[in-house]
C-alpha positions as CSV (number, residue, x, y, z in Angstrom):
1,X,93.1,112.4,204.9
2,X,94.8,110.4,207.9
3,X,91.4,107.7,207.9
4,X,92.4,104.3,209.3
5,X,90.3,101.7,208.0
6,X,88.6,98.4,209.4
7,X,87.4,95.9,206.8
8,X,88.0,92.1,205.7
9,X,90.6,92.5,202.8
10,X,89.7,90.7,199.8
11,X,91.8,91.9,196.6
12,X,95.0,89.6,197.4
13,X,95.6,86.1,196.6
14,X,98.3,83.6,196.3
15,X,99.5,81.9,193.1
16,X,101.9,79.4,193.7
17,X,102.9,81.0,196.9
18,X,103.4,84.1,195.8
19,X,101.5,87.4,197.1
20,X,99.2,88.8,194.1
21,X,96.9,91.5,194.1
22,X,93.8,91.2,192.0
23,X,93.5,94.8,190.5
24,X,89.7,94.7,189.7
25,X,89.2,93.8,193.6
26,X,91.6,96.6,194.4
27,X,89.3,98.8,192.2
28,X,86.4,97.6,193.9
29,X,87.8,97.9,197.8
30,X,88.2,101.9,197.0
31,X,84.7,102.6,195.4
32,X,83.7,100.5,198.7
33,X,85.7,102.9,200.3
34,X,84.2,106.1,198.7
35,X,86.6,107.0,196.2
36,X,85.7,108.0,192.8
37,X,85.8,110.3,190.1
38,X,84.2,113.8,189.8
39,X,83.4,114.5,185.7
40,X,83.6,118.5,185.7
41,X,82.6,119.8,182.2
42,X,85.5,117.7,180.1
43,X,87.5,117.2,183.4
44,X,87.6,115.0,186.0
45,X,89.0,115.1,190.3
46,X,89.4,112.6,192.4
47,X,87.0,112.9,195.4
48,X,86.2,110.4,198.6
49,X,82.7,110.5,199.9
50,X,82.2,109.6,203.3
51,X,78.6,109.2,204.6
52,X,77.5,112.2,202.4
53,X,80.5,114.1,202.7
54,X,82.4,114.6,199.9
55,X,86.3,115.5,200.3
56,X,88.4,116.2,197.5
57,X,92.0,114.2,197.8
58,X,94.7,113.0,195.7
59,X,96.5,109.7,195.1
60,X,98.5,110.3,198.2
61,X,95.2,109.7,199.9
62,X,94.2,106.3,198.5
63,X,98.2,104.8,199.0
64,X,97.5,106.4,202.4
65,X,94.6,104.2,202.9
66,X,95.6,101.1,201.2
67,X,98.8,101.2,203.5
68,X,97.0,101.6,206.8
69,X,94.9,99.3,205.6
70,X,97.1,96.2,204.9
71,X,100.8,97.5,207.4
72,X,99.3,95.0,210.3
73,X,100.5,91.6,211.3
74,X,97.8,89.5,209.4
75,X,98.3,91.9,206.2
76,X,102.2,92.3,206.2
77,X,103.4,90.4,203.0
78,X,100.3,91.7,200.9
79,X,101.4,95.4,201.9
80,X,105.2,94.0,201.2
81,X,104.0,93.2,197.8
82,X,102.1,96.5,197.0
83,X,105.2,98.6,198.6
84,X,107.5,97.6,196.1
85,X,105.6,99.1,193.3
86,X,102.5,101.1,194.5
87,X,102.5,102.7,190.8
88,X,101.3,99.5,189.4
89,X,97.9,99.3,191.4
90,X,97.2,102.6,192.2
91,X,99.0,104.4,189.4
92,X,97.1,107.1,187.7
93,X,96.4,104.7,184.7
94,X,94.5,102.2,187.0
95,X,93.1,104.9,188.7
96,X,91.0,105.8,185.3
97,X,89.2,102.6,186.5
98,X,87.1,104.1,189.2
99,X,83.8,105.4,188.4
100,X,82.4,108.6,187.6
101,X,80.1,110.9,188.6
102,X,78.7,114.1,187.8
103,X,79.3,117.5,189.1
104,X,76.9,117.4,192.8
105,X,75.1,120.6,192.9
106,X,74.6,121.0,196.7
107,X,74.1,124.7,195.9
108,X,70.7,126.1,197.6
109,X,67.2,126.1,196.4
110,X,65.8,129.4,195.1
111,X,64.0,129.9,198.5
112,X,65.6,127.9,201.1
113,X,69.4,128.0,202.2
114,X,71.6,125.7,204.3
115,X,73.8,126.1,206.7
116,X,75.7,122.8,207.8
117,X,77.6,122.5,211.2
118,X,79.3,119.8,212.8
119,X,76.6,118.7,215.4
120,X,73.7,119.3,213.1
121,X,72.6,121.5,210.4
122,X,69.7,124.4,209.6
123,X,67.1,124.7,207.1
124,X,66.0,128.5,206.7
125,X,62.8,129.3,204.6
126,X,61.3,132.7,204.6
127,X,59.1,131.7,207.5
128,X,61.5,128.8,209.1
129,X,64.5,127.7,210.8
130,X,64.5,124.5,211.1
131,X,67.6,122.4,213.4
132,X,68.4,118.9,211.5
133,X,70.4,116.4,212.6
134,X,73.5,115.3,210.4
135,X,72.6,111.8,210.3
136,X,69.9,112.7,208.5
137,X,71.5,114.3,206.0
138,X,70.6,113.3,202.5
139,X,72.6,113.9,200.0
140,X,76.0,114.7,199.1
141,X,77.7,117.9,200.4
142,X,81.3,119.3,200.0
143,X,83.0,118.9,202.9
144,X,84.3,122.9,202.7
145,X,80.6,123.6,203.6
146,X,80.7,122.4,207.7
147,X,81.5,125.5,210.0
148,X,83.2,124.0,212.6
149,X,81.2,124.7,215.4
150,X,78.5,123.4,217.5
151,X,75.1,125.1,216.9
152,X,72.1,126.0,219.2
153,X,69.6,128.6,219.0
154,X,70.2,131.0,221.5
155,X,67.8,130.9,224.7
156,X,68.0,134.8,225.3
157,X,66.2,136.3,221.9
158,X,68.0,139.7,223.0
159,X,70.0,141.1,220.5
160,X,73.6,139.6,219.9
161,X,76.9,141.7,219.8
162,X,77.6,141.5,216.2
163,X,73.6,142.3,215.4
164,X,73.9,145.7,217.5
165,X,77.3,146.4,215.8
166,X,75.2,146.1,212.3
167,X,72.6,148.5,213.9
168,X,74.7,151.2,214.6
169,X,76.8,151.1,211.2
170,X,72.7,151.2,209.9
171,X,72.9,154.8,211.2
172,X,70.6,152.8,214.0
173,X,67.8,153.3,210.7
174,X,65.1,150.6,210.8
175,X,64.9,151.1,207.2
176,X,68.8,151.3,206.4
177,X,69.2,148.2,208.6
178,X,66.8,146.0,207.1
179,X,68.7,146.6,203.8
180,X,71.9,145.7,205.5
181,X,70.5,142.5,206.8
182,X,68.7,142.1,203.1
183,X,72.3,142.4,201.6
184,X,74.0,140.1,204.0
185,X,71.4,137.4,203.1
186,X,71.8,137.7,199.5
187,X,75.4,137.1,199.7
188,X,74.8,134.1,202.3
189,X,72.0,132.6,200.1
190,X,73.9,130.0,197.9
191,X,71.8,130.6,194.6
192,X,71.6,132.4,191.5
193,X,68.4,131.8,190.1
194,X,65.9,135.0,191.7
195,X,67.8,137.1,188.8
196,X,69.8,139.2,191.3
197,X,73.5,139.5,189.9
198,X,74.8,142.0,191.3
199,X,78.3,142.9,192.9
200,X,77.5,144.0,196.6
201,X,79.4,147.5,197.4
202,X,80.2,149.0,200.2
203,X,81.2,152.4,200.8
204,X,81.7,154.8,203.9
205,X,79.1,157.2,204.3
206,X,82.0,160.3,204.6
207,X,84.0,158.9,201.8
208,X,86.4,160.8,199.9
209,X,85.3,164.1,203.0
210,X,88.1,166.6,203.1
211,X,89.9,164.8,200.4
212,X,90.9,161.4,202.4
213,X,89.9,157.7,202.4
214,X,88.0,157.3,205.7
215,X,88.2,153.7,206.9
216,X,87.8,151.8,210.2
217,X,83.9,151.5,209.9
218,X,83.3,148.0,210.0
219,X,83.2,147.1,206.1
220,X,86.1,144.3,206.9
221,X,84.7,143.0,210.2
222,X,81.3,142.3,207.5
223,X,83.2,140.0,205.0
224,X,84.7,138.5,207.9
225,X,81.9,137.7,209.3
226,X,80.5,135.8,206.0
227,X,83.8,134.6,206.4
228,X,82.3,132.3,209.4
229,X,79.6,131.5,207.6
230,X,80.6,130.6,204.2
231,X,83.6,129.5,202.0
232,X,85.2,133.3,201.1
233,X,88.4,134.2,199.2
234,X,89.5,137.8,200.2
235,X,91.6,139.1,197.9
236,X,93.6,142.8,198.0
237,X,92.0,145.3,196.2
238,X,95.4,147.1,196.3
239,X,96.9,144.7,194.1
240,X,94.1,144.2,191.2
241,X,94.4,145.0,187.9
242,X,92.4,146.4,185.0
243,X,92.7,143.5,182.6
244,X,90.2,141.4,184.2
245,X,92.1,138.1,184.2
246,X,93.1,137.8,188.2
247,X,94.5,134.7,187.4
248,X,91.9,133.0,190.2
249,X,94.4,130.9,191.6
250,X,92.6,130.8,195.0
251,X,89.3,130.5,193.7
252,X,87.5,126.5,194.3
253,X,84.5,125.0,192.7
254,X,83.0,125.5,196.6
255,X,83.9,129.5,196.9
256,X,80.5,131.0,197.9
257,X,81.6,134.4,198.1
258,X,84.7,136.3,196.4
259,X,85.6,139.6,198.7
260,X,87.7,142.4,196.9
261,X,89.3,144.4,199.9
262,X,90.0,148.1,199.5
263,X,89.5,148.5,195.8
264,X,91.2,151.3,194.4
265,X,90.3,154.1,192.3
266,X,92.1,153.5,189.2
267,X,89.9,150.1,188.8
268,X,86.7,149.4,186.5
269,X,83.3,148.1,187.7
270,X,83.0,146.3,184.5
271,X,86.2,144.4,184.6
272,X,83.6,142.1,187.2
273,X,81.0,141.8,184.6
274,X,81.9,138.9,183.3
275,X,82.1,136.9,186.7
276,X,79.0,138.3,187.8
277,X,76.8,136.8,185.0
278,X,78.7,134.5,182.6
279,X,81.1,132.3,184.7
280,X,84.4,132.4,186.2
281,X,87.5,130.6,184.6
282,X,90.2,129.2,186.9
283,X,93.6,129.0,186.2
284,X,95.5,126.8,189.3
285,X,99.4,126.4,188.8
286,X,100.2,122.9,187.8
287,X,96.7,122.0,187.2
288,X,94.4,122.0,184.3
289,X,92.2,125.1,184.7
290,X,88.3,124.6,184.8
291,X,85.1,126.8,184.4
292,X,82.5,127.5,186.9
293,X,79.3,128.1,185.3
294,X,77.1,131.3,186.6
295,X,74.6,129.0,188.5
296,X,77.3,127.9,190.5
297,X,79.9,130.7,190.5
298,X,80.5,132.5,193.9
299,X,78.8,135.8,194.5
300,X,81.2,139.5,195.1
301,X,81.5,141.2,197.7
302,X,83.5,145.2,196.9
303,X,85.0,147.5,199.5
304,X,86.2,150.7,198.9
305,X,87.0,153.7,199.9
306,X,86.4,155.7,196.3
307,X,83.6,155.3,194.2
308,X,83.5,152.5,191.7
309,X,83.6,153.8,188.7
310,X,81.7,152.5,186.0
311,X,80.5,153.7,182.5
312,X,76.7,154.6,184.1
313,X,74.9,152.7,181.9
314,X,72.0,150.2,182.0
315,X,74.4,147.1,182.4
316,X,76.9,148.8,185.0
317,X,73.6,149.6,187.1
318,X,71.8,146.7,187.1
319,X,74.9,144.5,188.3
320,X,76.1,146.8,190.8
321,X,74.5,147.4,194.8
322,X,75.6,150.0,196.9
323,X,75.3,150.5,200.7
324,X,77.0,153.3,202.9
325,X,78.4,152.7,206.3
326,X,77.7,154.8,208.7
327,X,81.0,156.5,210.6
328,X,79.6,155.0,213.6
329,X,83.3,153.4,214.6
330,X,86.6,154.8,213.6
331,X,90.3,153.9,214.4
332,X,89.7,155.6,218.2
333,X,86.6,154.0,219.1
334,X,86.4,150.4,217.4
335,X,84.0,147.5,218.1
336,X,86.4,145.9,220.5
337,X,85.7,149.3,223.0
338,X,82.5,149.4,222.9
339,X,81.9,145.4,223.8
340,X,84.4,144.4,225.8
341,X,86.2,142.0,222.9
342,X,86.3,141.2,219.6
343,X,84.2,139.8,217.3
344,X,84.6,136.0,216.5
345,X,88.1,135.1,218.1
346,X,88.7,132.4,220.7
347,X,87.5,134.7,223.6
348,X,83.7,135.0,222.0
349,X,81.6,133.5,224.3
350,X,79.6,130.4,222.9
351,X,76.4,132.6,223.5
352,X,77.1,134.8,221.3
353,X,78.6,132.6,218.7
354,X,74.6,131.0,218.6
355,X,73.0,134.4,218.6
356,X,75.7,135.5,215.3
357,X,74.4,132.6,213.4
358,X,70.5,133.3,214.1
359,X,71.2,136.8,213.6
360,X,72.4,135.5,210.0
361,X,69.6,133.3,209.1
362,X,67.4,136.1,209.9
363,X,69.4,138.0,207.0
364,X,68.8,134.9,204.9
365,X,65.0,135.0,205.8
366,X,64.3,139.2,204.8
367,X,66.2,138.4,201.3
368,X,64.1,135.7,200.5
369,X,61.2,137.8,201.7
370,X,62.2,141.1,200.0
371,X,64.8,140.8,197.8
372,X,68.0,143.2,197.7
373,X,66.1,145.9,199.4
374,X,67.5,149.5,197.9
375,X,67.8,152.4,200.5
376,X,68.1,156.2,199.3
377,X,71.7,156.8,199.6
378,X,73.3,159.4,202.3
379,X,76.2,160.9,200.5
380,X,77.1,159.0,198.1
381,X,75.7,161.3,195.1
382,X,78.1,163.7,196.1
383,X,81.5,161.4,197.0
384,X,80.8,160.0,193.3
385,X,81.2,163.3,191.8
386,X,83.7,164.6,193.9
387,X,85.7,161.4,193.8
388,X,85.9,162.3,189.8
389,X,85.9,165.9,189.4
390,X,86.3,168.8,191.9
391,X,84.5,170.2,194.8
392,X,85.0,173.8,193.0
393,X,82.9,171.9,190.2
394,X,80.3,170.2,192.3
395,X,79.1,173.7,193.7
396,X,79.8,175.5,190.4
397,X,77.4,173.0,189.1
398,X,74.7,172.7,191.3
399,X,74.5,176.6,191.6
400,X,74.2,177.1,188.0
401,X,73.6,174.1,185.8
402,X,69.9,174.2,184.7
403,X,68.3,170.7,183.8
404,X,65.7,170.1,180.7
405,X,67.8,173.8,179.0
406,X,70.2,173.9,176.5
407,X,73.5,175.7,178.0
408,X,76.4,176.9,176.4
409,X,79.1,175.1,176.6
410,X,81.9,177.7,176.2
411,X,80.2,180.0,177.9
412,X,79.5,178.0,181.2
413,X,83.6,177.1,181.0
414,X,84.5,180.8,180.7
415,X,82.2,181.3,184.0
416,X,83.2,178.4,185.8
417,X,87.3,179.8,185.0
418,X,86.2,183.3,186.0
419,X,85.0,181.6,189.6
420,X,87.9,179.5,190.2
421,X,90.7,181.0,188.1
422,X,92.9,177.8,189.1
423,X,90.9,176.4,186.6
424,X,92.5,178.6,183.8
425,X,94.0,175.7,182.0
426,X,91.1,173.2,182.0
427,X,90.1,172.5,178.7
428,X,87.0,171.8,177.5
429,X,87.2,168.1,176.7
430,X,87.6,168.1,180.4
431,X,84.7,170.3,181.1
432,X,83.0,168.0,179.0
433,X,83.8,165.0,180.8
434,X,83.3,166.1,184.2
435,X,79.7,167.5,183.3
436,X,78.7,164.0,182.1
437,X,79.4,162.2,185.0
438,X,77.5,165.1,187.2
439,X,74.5,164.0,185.1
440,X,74.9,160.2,185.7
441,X,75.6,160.9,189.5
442,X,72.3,162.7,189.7
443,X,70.2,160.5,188.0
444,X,70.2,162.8,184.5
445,X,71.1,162.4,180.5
446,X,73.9,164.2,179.3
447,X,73.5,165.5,175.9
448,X,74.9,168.0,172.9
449,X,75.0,169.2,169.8
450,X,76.3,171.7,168.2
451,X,75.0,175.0,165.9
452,X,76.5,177.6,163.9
453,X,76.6,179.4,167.3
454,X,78.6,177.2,169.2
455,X,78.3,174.0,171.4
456,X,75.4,173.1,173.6
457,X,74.6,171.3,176.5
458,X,71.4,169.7,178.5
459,X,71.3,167.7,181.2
460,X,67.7,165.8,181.0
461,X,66.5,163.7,183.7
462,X,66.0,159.9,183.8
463,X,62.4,159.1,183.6
């Protein structure tokens, strides 16, 4: 933080004719100077706040400042002094003197949201959006949470680029894009406390169709956009393991949203459990780690082009939200074709820069109006199933499988072998297995038992 700095200096005197430097003043010209300690649980940073704005920095930073500071004419034998042993004033052990404070929480309130820019920032209520200027900003904010840009509500109200691109991956349904836009708000909305914590998921509508991963639909070009609007870590779903430790290294007490990319099959929902409702530890190399509590812990965003799999249960349910893209775009007619340029690069004209970021509080505004707004789902019943058995199975099933009736096990194998005699070896753990997750993909209760004539079967359906 390069901040050259114009102020009476005060914290030197002479003894004898000798240069000294009066620590406790040295102290007190840094606090004057906003730098301080940030307590976090057991732990403590070193932060500078500067009219409200609260950078995190390092000791580099304060002998940056106390050197531009005193390396002018009138100064030059003070700074001589401090150069030959900067350790002993600003030394981590002196440093301890600063104060402390505690964690800030400039998270947002259950039914309001911020959204700070460099020329002002915006207040959005479910009925409001409200254009603030930054001088009146009162209270302390992270400095990660400015966008870099200019705002001004657009004069046209017609639609926006990146607003008709979210229409048409909608399947252009009112209904399916109001869910969208109650989605995108929920993952904008910086708070945890309306109950809702869940992992946002995002599918293709023809997933897993003809036995391929479709892609090129626009699930990337959404995280990137949050990516404009709030502090996001992407990380390669290609690369993550089943353990559940990701190691976080990437991950800041500021990350709003966490964005899995491409998640692949082999991978558990519930390895995410954790992170979606307890807390998130962080483990940064050559730092002590620390723990984000779930109030403050970023929200999840999934993308993947195979179902999710999970163990169906109440928990996996309620944590998870799923939303099908529609094929609208694909790798021969992308975004780019159909508007003239791309989303959000140098070359996106200011207009519809503005019109993106009301297009986005307008998300904020339907989630705090509605909630996560659930949609009936286009395919997805059927990718699930498919993803994790057969397509031979999925029609063999919905022909023949009987709900609320208890079916014979064996002989329901025997018939399904007799159809599809590639299925000679499959063995009825398998069977087994790939009848219980038919039930949970359509909403039914898998049960059995067994008799003196053999093993049974129902499927009974969730009430």
């Amino acid at each position: 933080m390069n901040t050259k700095v114009k102020i009476e200096v005060d914290f030197h005197f002479k003894d004898d004719g000798a240069i000294k430097i009066n620590q406790g003043k040295l102290i007190d010209f840094l606090e004057a100077h906003g730098f301080l300690h940030l307590e976090i649980g057991k732990k403590s940073i070193l932060v500078r706040n500067i009219n409200n704005i609260l950078y995190r920095v390092s000791k580099k930073d304060i002998v940056e400042l106390v050197r531009n500071t005193l390396d002018v004419d009138e100064t030059r034998e003070v700074y001589d002094t401090y150069a030959k042993s900067p350790g002993t004033y600003t030394g981590w052990n002196k440093l301890e003197l600063l104060k402390s404070t505690q964690l800030i929480d400039d998270r947002d309130d259950d039914n309001m949201s911020r959204f700070y820019f460099a020329n002002c920032y915006c207040e959005i209520t479910e009925n409001d959006i409200v254009e603030i200027p930054n001088e009146k900003l009162s209270h302390p904010i992270w400095q990660n949470r400015i966008i870099d840009r200019n705002y001004n509500e657009p004069a046209c109200k017609k639609p926006g680029q990146f607003e008709v691109f979210c229409n048409n991956i909608s399947g252009n349904s009112p209904e399916r894009f109001k869910a969208m836009k109650s989605f995108l708000g929920y993952l904008l909305h910086r708070n945890k406390e309306r109950g809702e914590h869940k992992a946002v998921i995002l599918y293709d509508e023809k997933m897993g169709v003809g036995g391929t991963a479709n892609g090129r639909t626009g699930k990337t070009l959404l995280a990137n956009a949050l990516k404009q609007c709030r502090e996001t870590e992407k990380f390669d779903g290609r690369y993550l393991k089943n353990e559940g430790n990701f190691k976080n290294q990437r991950i800041n007490l500021t990350s709003d949203i966490l964005v899995y990319d491409d998640l692949q099959k082999n991978i558990k929902f519930d390895i995410f459990y954790s992170m979606l409702t307890t807390g998130i530890e962080v483990e940064k190399k050559g730092q002590q780690s620390f723990y984000i509590e779930d109030e403050n812990a970023p929200k999840i965003l999934i993308t993947s082009n195979h179902y999710v799999n999970g163990d169906g249960g109440d928990s996996d349910k309620g944590r998870r939200y799923e939303f099908e893209i529609v094929n609208y775009y694909s790798l021969k007619f992308k975004p780019e074709h159909e508007f003239g340029n791309r989303f959000f690069g140098k070359k996106w004209p200011v207009e519809e820069w503005d019109k993106f970021y009301f297009f986005m509080f307008q998300c904020v505004q339907i989630y705090l109006s509605n909630g996560l707004i659930e949609v009936p789902d286009l395919n997805l019943t059927k990718s699930k199933i498919l993803d994790n058995t057969s397509p031979e199975f999925l029609e063999f099933a919905e022909e023949y499988f009987e709900l609320n009736s208890w079916l014979d096990k064996r002989e329901y194998l025997e018939f399904f072998q007799g159809f599809y005699p590639k299925y000679a070896d499959l063995s009825s753990k398998q069977f087994t297995s790939w009848s219980k997750q038919y039930a949970v993909s359509i909403k039914c209760v898998y049960e059995d038992k067994s008799s003196g004539c053999g093993l049974f079967f129902k499927l009974n359906p969730e009430n």
